[in-house]
C-alpha positions in Angstrom: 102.0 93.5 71.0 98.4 93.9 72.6 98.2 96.0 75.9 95.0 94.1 76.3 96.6 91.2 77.9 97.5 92.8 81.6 93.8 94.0 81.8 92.7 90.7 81.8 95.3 89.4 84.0 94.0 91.8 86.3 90.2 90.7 85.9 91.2 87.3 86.4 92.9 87.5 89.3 90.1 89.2 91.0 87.9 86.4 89.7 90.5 83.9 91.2 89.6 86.4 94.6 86.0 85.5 94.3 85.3 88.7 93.1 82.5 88.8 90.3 83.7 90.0 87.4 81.1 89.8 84.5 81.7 87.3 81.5 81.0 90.4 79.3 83.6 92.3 80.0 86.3 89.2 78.8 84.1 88.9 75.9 84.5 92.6 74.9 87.8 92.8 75.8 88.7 89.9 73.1 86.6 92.3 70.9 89.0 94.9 71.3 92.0 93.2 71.1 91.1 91.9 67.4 90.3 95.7 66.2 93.6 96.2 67.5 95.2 93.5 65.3 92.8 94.6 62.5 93.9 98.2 62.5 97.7 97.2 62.5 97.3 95.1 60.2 95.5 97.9 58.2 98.1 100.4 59.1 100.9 97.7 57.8 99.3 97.5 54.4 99.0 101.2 53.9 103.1 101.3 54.9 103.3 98.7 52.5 102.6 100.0 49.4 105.6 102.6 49.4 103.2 105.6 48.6 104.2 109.5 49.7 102.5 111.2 52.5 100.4 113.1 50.1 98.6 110.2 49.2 98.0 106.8 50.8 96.7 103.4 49.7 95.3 100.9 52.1 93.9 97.3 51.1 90.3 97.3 51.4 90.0 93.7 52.7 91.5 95.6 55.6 89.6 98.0 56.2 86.4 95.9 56.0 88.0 94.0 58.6 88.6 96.8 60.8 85.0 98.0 60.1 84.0 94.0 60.9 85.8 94.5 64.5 84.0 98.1 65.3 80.5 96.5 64.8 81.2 93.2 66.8 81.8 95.6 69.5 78.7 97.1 69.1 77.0 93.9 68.6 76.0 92.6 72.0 74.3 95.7 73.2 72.4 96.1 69.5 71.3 92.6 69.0 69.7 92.2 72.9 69.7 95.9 74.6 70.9 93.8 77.6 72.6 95.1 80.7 73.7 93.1 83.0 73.5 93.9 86.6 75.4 93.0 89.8 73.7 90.8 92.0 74.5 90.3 96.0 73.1 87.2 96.8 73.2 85.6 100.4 74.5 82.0 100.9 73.7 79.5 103.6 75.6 77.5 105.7 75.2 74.2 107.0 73.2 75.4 110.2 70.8 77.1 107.7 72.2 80.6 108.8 73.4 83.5 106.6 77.0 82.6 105.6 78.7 84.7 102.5 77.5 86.3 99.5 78.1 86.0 96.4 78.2 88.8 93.6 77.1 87.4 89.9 76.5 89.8 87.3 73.1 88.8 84.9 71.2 89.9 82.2 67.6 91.4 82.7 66.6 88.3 80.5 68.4 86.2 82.9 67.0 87.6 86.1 63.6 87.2 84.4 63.8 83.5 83.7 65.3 82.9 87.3 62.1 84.9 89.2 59.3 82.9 86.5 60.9 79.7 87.2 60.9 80.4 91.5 57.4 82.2 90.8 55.9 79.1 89.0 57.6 76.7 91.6 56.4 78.7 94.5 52.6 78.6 92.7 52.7 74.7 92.5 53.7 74.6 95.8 50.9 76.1 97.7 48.6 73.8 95.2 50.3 71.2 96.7 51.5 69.3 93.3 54.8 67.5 92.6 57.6 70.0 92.4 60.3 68.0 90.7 60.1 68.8 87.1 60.1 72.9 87.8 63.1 72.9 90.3 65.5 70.6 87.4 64.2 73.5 85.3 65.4 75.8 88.4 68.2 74.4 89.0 69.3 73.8 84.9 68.4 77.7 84.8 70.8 78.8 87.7 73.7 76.3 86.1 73.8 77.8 82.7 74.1 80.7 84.9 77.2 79.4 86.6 75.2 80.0 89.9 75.4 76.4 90.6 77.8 74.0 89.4 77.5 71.0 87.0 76.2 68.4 90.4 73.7 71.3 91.2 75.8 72.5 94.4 76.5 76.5 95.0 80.3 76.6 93.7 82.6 77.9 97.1 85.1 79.1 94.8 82.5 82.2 93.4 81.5 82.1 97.7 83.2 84.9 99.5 82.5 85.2 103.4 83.3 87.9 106.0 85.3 87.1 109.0 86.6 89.3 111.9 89.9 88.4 114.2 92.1 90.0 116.7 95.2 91.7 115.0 98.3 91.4 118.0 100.2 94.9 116.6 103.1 93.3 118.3 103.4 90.3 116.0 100.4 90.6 113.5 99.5 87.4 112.3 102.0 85.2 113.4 99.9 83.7 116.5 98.6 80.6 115.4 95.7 81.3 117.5 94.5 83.8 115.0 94.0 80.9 112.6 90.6 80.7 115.1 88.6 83.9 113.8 85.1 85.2 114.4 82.5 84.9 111.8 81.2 88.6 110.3 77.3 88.2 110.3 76.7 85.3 113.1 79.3 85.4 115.7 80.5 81.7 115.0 83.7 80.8 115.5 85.6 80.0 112.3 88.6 78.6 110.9 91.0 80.7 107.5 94.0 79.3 105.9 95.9 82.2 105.9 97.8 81.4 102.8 94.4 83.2 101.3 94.8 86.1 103.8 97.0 88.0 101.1 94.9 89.6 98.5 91.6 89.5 100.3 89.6 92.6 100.9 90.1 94.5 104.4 86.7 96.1 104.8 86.8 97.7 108.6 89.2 98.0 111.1 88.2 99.0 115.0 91.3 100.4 116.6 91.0 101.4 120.6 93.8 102.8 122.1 94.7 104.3 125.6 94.3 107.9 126.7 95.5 109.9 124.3 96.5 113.2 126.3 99.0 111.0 128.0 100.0 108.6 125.5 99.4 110.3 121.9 97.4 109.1 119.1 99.2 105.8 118.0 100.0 105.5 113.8 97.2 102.2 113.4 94.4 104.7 114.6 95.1 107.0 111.6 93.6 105.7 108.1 97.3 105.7 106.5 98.3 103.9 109.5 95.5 101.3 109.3 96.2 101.0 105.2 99.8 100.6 106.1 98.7 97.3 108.6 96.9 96.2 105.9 99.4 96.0 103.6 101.4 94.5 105.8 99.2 91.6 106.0 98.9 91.9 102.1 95.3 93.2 102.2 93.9 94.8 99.5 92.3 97.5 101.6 90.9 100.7 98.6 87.5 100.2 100.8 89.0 100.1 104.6 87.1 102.3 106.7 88.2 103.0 110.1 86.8 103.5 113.8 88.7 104.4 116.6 88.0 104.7 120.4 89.9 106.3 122.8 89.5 104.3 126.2 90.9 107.1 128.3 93.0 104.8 130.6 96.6 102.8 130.8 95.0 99.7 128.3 96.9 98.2 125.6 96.2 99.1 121.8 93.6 97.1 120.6 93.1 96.5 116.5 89.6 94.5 115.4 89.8 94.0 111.5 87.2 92.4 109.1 88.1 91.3 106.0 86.5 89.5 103.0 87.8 85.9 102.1 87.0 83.2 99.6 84.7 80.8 101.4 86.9 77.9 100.7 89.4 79.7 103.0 86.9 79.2 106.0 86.0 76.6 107.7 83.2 76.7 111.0 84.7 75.9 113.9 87.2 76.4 116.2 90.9 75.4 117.5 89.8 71.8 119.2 88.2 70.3 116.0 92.3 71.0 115.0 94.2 69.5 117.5 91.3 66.6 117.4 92.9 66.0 114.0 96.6 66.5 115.0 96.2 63.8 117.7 95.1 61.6 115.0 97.7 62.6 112.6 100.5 63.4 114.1 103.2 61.3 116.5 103.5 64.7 118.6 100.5 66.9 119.9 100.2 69.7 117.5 101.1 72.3 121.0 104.7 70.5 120.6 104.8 72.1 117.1 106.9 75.3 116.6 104.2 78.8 115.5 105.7 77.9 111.6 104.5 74.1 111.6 101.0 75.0 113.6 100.3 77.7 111.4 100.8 75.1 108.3 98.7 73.0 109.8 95.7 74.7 110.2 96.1 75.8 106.9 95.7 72.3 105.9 93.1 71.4 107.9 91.4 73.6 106.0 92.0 73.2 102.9 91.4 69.3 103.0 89.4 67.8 106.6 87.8 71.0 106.3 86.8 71.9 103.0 83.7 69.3 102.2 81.1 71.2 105.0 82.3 74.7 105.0 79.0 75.0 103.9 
């Protein structure tokens, strides 16, 4: 039985995460899995021909095979001396301000066709010529790429966006409220169906707590602590880093968290452009819902009235 298989269970559900994870690295692990067969197989053939230890007979169709496997894993690398490199590029949103990023991996030979194609299309530009033809040759470049999608539109699935909210210590997440966070990078206020929350990436966390000669360091301002709330939330949280304030008087704790989510999780706005839709949908305002059924809504706000101009 292949131990291959949970590695690439694991690389796909960070891809599912909108975490890049490079096409290679499937490619090589299929690689490895059939030099596995094709030394098991050769190991099964020697066992099969009932010699003693003192001498062993294998088939030599086997071997070749195994042979075969070792130089397709060597392959890639000797037929193109490629290596491909992790990209952060920025995405837009709909007001034309810096939304998400996301984090492709290319070949040199693919970052070079991408910059000749811009460079040539920037050049016709300034002569003032018809720029049609070079950006379908952009925008065919950047598909094959799967930087764009087949209808030439930046796929939110491979989007992942930074958002901050409020953490309530008492009750975590379970204000509905919170379904209104704060965008990382411009301030806006945004909407996350938290049924994405678990398994996204806790980045910072800002705790500020009251005076600690009096009251003691509390558990959340310590980085176990803050790992432990993550969890909690089901936060993946191996690059959390932590800053804590002591505000020297009788205040409450206070926890700021940002985390990174898939843009299709997050929608720009805030808790109005809800309730405008629950007074269409529902018979009862969506305040009349219990915290369970408002959550759940939001949730589906945006994942469907929400999800066509996330970006």
């Amino acid at each position: 039985m292949s131990n291959i298989n949970p590695v690439r269970k694991y690389l796909t559900v960070l891809s599912g995460q909108g975490i890049s994870v490079p096409p290679e690295l499937f490619r090589y692990l299929t690689a490895l899995e059939s030099l596995q067969e094709a030394a098991e197989t050769l190991i099964s053939s020697a066992d099969d021909t009932g010699c003693d230890a003192s001498l062993t007979v294998v088939d030599s169709g086997y071997l070749k095979q195994v042979r075969n496997q070792i130089f397709e894993l060597d392959r890639p690398l000797e037929a193109t001396g490629e290596v491909s490199i992790q990209l952060t590029l920025s995405t837009l949103d709909r007001f034309g301000e810096l939304y998400g990023e996301i984090r492709p991996a290319l070949s040199t030979a693919a970052i070079s066709e991408i910059l000749s194609i811009a460079v040539h299309a920037a050049n016709i530009h300034g002569k003032g010529f018809y720029l049609g033809d070079v950006l379908d040759e952009l925008v065919e470049s950047l598909e094959t790429r799967d930087l764009l999608n087949h209808q030439g539109e930046l796929d939110l699935s491979k989007c992942t966006v930074e958002v901050t909210f409020d953490v309530d210590t008492s009750d975590g997440l379970q204000d509905p409220d919170l379904g209104a966070a704060v965008h990382a990078l411009t301030g806006r206020r945004v909407l996350i169906d938290r049924t994405h929350v678990a398994g996204a990436s806790a980045l910072h966390m800002n705790t500020s707590y009251p005076n600690a000669s009096k009251y003691g360091i509390p558990e959340v301002a310590t980085i176990q602590g803050a790992k432990a709330l993550a969890s909690h939330f089901g936060l993946e949280h191996s690059a959390l880093e932590l800053a804590t304030e002591d505000t020297g008087d009788d205040s409450a704790d206070q926890v700021v968290l940002t985390v990174r989510m898939p843009a299709t999780a997050v929608y720009l706005g805030g808790m109005s452009l809800v309730r405008d839709v629950a007074d269409r949908k529902l018979p009862i305002g969506f305040d009349q819902l219990n915290a369970d059924e408002r959550i759940n809504f939001v949730n589906q706000c945006v994942k469907t009235q929400f999800s066509e101009p996330a970006i």
